[in-house]
C-alpha positions in Angstrom: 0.0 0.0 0.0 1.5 3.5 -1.0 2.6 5.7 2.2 0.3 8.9 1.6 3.4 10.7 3.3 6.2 9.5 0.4 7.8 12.7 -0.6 9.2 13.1 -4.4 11.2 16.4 -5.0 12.7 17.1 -7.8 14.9 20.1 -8.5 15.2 21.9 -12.0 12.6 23.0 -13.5 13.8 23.0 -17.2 12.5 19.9 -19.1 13.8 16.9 -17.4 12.4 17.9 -14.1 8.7 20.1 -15.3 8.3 16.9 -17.3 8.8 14.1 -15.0 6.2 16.2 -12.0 3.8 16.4 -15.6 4.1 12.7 -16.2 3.8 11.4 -12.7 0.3 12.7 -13.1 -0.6 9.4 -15.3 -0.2 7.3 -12.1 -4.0 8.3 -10.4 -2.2 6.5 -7.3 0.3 8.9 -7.1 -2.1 11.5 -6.2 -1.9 10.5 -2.6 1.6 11.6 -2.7 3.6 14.7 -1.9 5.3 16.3 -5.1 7.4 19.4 -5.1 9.2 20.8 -8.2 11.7 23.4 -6.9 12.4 25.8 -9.5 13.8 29.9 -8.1 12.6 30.7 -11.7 8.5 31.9 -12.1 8.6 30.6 -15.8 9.4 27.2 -17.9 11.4 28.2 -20.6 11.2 26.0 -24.1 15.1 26.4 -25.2 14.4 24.8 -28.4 12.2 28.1 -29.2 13.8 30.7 -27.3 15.8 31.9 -30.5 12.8 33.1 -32.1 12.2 35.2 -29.4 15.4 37.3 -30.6 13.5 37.7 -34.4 9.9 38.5 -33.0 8.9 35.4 -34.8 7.5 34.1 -31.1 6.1 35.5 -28.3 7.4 35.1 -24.8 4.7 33.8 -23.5 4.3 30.9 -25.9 7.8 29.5 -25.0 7.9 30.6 -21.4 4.5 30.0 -19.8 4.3 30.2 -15.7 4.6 27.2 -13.2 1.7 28.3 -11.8 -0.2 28.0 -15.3 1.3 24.5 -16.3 0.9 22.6 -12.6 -2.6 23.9 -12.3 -4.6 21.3 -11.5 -2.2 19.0 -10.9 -1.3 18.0 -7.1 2.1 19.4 -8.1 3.9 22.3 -5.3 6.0 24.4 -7.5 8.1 25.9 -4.8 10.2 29.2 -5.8 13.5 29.3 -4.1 16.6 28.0 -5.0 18.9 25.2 -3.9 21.8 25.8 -1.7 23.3 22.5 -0.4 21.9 18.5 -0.8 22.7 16.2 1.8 22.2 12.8 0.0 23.1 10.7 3.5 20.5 12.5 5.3 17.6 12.9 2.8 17.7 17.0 3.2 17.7 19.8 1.0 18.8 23.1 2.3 16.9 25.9 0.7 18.0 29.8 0.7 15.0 31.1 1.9 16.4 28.8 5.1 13.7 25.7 5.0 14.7 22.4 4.1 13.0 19.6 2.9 13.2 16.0 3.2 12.5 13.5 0.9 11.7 9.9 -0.1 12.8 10.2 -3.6 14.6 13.0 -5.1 14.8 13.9 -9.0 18.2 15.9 -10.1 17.3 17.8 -13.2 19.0 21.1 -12.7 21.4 21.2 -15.6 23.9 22.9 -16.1 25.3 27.2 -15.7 27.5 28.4 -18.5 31.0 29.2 -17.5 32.5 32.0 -18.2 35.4 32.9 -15.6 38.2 31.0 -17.9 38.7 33.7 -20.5 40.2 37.4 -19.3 36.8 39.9 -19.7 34.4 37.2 -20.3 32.5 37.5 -17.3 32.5 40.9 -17.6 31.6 41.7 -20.9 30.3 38.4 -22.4 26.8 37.9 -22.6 25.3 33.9 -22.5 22.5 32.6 -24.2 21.0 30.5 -22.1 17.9 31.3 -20.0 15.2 34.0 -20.4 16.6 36.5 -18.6 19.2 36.2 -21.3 16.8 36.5 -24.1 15.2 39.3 -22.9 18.4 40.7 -22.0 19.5 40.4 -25.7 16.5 41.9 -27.0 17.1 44.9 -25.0 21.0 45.1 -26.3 19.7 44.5 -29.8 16.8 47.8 -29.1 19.6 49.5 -28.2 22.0 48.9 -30.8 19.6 49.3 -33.6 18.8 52.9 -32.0 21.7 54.0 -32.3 23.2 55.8 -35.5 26.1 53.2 -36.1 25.9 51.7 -39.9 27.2 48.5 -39.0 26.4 46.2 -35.6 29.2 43.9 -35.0 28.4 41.1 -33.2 31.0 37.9 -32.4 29.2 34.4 -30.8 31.7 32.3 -29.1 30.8 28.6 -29.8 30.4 27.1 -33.1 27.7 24.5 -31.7 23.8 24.4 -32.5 23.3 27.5 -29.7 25.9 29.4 -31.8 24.8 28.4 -35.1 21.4 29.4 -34.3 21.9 32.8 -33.0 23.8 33.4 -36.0 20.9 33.1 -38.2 18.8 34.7 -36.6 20.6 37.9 -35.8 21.6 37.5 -39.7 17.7 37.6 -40.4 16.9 40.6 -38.0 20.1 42.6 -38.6 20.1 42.1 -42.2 23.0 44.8 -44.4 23.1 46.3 -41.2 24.9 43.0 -39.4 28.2 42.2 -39.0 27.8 38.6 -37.6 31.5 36.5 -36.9 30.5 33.1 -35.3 34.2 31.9 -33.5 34.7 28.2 -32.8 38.4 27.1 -31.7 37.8 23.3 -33.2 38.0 22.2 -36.6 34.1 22.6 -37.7 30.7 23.7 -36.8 27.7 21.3 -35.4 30.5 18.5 -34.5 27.7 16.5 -33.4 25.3 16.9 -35.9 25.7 14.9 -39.4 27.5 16.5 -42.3 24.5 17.1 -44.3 23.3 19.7 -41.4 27.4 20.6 -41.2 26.9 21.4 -45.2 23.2 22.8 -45.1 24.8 25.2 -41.9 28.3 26.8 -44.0 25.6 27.5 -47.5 22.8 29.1 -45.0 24.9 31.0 -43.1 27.4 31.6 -46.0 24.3 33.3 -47.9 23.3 35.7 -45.0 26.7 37.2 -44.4 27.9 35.1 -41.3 31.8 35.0 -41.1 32.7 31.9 -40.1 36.2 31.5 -37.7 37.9 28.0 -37.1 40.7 27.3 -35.1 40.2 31.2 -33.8 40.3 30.9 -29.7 39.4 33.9 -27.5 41.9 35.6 -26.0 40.5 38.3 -24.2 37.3 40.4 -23.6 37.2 44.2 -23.7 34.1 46.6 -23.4 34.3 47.0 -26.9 36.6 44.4 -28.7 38.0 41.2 -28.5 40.9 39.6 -28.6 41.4 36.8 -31.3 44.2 34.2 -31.5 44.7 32.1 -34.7 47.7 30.0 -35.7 49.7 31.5 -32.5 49.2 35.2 -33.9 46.4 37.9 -31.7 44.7 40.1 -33.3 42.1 42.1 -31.6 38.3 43.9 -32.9 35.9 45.7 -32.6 32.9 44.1 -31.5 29.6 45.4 -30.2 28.3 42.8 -28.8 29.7 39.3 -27.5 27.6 36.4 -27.2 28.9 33.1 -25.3 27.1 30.1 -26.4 29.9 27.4 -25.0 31.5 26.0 -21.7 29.6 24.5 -19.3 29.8 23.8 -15.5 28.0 22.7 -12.8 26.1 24.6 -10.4 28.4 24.8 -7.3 26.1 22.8 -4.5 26.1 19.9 -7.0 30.3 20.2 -7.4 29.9 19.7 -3.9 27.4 16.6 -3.8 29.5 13.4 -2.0 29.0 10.8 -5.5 30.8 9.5 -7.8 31.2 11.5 -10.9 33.2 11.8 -14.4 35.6 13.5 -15.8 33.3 16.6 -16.6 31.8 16.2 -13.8 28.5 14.4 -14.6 27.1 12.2 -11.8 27.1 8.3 -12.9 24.1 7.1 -12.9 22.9 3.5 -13.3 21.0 2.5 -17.1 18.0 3.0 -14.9 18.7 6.9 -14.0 19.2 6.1 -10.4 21.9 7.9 -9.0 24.6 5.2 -8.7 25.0 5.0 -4.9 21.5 6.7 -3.8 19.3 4.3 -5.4 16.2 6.6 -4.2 17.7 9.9 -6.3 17.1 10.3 -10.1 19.6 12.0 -12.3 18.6 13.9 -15.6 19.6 15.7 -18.2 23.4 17.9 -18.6 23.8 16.3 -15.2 24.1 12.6 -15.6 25.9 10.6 -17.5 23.8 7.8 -18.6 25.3 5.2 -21.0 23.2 2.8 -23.3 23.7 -0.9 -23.8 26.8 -0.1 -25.8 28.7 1.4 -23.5 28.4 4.8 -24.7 27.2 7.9 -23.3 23.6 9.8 -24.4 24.0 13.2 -25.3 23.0 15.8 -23.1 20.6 17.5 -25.3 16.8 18.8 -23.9 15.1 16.2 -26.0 17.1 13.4 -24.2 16.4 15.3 -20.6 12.3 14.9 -22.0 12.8 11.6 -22.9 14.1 10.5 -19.4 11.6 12.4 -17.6 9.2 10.1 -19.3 11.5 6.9 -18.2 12.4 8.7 -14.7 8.3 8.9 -13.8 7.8 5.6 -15.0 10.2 4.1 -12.5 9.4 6.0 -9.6 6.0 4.5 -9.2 7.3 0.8 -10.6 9.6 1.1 -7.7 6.6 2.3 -5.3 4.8 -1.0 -6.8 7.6 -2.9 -5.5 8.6 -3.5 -9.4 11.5 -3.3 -10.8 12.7 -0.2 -12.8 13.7 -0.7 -16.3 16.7 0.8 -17.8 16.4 4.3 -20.2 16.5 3.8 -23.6 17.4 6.6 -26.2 15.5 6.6 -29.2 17.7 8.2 -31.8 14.8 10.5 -33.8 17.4 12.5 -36.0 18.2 16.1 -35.8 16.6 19.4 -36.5 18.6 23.2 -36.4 17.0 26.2 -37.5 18.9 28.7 -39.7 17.2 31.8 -39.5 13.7 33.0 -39.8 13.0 31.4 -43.5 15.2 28.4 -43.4 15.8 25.3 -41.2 17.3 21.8 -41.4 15.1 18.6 -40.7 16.8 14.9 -41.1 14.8 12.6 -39.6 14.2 8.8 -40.6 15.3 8.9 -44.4 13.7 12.7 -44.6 15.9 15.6 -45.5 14.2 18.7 -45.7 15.5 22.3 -45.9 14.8 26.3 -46.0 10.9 27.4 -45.6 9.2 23.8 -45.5 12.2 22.7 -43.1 11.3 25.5 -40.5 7.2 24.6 -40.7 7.8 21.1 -39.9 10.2 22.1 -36.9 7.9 24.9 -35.9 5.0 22.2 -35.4 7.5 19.4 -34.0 8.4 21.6 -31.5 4.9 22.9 -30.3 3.7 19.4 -30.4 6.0 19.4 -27.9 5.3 21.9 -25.5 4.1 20.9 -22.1 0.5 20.7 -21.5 -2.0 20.0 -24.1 -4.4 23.3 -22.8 -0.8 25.3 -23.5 0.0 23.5 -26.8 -3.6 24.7 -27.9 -3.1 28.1 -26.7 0.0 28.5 -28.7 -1.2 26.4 -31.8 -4.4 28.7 -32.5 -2.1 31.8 -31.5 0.1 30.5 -34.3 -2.7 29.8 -37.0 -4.2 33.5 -36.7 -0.2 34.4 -37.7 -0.2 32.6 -40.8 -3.5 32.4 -42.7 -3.8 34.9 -45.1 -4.5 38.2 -44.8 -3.1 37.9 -41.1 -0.2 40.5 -40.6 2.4 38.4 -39.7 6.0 39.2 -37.8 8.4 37.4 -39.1 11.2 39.1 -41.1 11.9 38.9 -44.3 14.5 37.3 -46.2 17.9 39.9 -46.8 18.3 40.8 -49.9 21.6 39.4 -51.9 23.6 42.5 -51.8 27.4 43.4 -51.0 27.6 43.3 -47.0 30.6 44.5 -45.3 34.0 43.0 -45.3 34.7 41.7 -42.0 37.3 42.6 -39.5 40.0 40.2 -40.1 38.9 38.5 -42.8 41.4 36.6 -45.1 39.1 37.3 -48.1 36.3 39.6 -49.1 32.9 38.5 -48.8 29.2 38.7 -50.2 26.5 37.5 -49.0 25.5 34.0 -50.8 29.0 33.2 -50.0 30.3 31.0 -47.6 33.2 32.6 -45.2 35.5 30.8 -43.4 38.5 31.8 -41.7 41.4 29.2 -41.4 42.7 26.6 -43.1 40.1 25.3 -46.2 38.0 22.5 -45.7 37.0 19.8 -47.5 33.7 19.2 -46.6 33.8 15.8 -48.2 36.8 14.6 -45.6 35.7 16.9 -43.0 35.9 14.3 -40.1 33.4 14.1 -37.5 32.1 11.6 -34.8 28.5 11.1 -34.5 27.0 9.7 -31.0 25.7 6.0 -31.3 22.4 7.6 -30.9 20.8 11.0 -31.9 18.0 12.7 -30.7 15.9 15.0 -33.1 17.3 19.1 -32.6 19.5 19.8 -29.9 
């Protein structure tokens, strides 16, 4: 017989942790227990979506509904603080508002902070990408920028991953002549762990709005106004308006201090099952875990595998409350999807390749399939419908004309727009060599 007084908490309320609370709520016995989702934030944030929040193409509220909204009716506590220390040996979370709580099972789904202390300025002048308060807080910079009588915006994103890629074709799209875009990544290529079709699909897009492109370019430094750039052992500083950081990332420091066993990057090993090897009764999600399938190899830490496990994570929480057994997480590999501005996209998925404007429909309605609660999904689904049937004003941009744009600082060669730029050595995007994972989930 389930103890009405079992206590599940879960911290993090990004997708791995909103999700599992959401789909506890299949188990009607469940009901007679206590669930909190601790969460300092008022708002879920969709990160899939939150670039077209920079374009206008979305509104905030579509991709960022309350807590409050999305756990009502449910016997869910949303509980706004935030986490200062976990003492797995004791059962206790310390909050800062100064209560604890106790727990029967506890669900780690926090993710991860993005670290920017390494580089000289960073901190300072670097901007992340990573929650709202970051959109909005781009959005602003962007108002401001565009205000301002300055004929050309320069803008550099650190990080030539899907968060970098993205940004890049979106500020591309809303910028337009006016945008000097430089996406820096110190490795090799861009997407690493995306296929080379999207690696291909990524260079032409971005190549056609404008974006320079920088391999094997490391940040040296961070000013107010510039940057300083190493490539091939020789700096070189610019002028920059506006730094984005869209890489490096670390724990939050109370789970650096958590007493478990952990990886290299500092991931907490967890059992096939989820369960936090060690603490049989704690769950770990998402950036935080590192999870390995029957092969031995590692999931990627991506949000669709952190909503895949919250589906897995729920399930074994009442098996085990059934006195079942819990049954291990398995990845299903659905293929990837990158947007590439506000008119153009990249969908592979199960033998389908599709690009540009029919590429960003089917991720548009991929993703709001996907948002959390069907009364939300609804909301934002007829929301979307009055946008685009005709004779509706809509508010996405428009595509930038092929004109000449701006040579970039510190470019090797001139270039147009419809033409690739790459800074470094040439690659052969034939050769280019890159390392899938065994398994792939669809986006990021």
């Amino acid at each position: 017989m389930l103890n009405p007084n079992t206590h599940i908490c879960i911290l993090g309320g990004g997708f791995g942790g909103l999700y599992t609370a959401l789909y506890l709520q299949r188990f009607s016995g469940l009901k007679k227990c206590r669930v909190t989702l601790v969460d300092p934030k008022q708002h879920f944030l969709f990160t899939p979506l939150m670039y077209e929040l920079v374009t206008g193409e979305l509104q905030q509220w579509e991709i960022a509904p309350s807590f409050h909204s999305l756990l009502q009716g449910t016997h869910v506590k949303h509980r706004r603080d935030t986490v200062e220390t976990v003492d797995l040996g004791e059962r206790r979370v310390k909050l800062q508002s100064g209560k604890s709580l106790t727990y029967d099972y506890l669900v780690l789904a926090v993710g991860k902070e993005t670290g920017l202390g390494a580089i000289p300025g960073a901190a300072e002048h670097a901007y992340p990408f990573r929650t709202l308060a970051d959109a909005q807080h781009l959005r602003e910079q962007l108002r401001f920028l565009e205000a301002s009588e300055r004929q050309q915006i320069r803008i550099a994103i650190v990080g030539g991953g899907p968060s970098g890629v993205e940004l890049a074709g979106k500020l591309a799209d809303r910028l337009q002549e006016r945008g000097q875009i430089r996406l820096i990544d110190r490795g090799d290529d861009i997407l690493k762990s995306f296929s080379r079709a999207s690696r291909i699909t990524a260079y032409r897009t971005l190549g056609a709005k404008g974006v320079q492109v920088d391999l094997h370019t490391s940040i040296a430094e961070i000013g107010a106004d510039w940057i300083a750039v190493k490539t091939q052992g020789e700096v070189s500083q610019t002028a920059v308006d506006l730094v984005l950081w869209t890489t490096g990332n670390q724990p939050i420091e109370w789970v650096r201090n958590l007493q478990c066993d952990r990886n290299l990057q500092d991931q907490l090993i967890a059992h096939p099952t989820l369960q936090l090897q060690g603490y049989l009764e704690v769950f770990v999600l998402g950036d935080l875990a590192d999870v390995r399938n029957p092969r031995g190899q590692q999931v990627p830490a991506t949000a669709q595998v952190a909503y895949q496990q919250a589906d897995r994570a729920a399930k074994n929480l009442w098996a085990i409350l059934q006195n079942r057994r819990p049954k291990p997480f398995r990845y299903l590999h659905l293929g990837e999807m990158i947007t590439l501005g506000t008119d153009s996209a990249a969908v592979f998925s199960f033998g389908m390749s599709l690009r540009g404007r029919l590429a960003c429909v089917v991720r548009r309605l991929v993703y709001l399939q996907r948002l959390p609660t069907l009364r939300h999904r609804l909301r934002v689904i007829k929301h979307q419908l009055t946008r685009w049937l005709p004779g509706k004003n809509s508010k996405s941009l428009q595509k930038p004309a092929n004109s000449s744009a701006p040579t970039g600082v510190g470019q090797t060669h001139s270039t147009q727009r419809g033409t690739a730029s790459v800074r470094s050595e040439p690659i052969d995007l034939e050769k280019s060599a890159w390392r899938s994972p065994d398994k792939k989930q669809i986006n990021r």
